[in-house]
N, C-alpha and C positions, 0 to 999 in steps of 0.2 A: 791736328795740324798736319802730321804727314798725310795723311789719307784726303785732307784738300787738296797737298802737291802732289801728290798721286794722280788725281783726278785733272790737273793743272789749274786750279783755281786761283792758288796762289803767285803774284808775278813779283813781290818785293815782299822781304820779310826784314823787320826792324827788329833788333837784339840792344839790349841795354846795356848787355854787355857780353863780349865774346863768350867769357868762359862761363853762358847759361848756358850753355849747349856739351858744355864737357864732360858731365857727368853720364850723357848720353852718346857717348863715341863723335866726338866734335867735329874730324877726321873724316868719317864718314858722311857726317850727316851734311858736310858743308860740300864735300862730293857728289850727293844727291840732288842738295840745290843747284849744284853747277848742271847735274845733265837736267835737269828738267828746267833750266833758263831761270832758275829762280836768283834776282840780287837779294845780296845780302849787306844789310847797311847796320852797322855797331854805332849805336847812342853814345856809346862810352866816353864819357868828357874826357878829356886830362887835367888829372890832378894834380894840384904844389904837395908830391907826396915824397917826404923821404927817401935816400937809396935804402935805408933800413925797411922801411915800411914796403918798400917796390918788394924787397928780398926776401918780406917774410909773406907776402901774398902770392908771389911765385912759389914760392916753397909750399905753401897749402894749397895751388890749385896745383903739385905732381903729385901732392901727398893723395889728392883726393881722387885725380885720375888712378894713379897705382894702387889703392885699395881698391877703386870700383873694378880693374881688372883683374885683378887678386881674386874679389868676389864670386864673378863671371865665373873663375876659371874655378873656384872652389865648387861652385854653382853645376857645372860641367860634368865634374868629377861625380859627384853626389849623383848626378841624374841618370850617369854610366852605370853607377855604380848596383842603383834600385832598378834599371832596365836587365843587367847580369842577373841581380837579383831575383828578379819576376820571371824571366826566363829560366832559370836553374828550376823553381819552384812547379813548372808547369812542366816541364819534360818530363815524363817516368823514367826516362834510363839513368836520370841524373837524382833520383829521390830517396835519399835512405831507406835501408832497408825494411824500418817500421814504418815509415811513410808509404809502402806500397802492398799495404795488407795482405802479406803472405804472397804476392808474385816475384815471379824471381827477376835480381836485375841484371844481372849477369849475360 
């Protein structure tokens, strides 16, 4: 779907409902549509839904945003982390001293 809007193929895009796009940076994505002229039109009926039920379905679409970027960011960290990693491994000045069979690291 992005790589249609990319291409600009897409001119109107129909959502069922808002928060299908939130778990993909919602924010963002609805940014994109704006510069590449894309409308964006929400199916989403209104429902005869409880203020209880409105409160507890807002409350699981932050809960669901705030772990997806919890994730991300866990995601981030890990990936710094194995790049430090692979880089320490491959330096010789950085390689213990049995790691570098008898040359000096000094």
């Amino acid at each position: 779907m992005v790589g249609d809007i990319l291409r600009r193929r897409v001119a109107r895009l129909a959502l069922v409902a808002k928060n299908r796009v939130q778990r993909f940076g919602s924010e963002l994505l609805l940014r994109m549509y704006e510069f590449f002229h894309v409308d964006v039109v929400v199916l989403e009926a209104i429902r005869d839904v409880s203020r209880d039920q409105q409160l507890t379905e807002h409350l699981v679409e932050i809960l669901t945003v705030s772990s997806t970027r919890l994730y991300v960011s866990r995601g981030r960290k890990t990936l710094r982390a194995l790049l430090g990693l692979m880089q320490s491994t491959t330096r010789p000045d950085r390689l213990s001293p049995r790691l570098t069979h008898g040359r000096s690291t000094g």
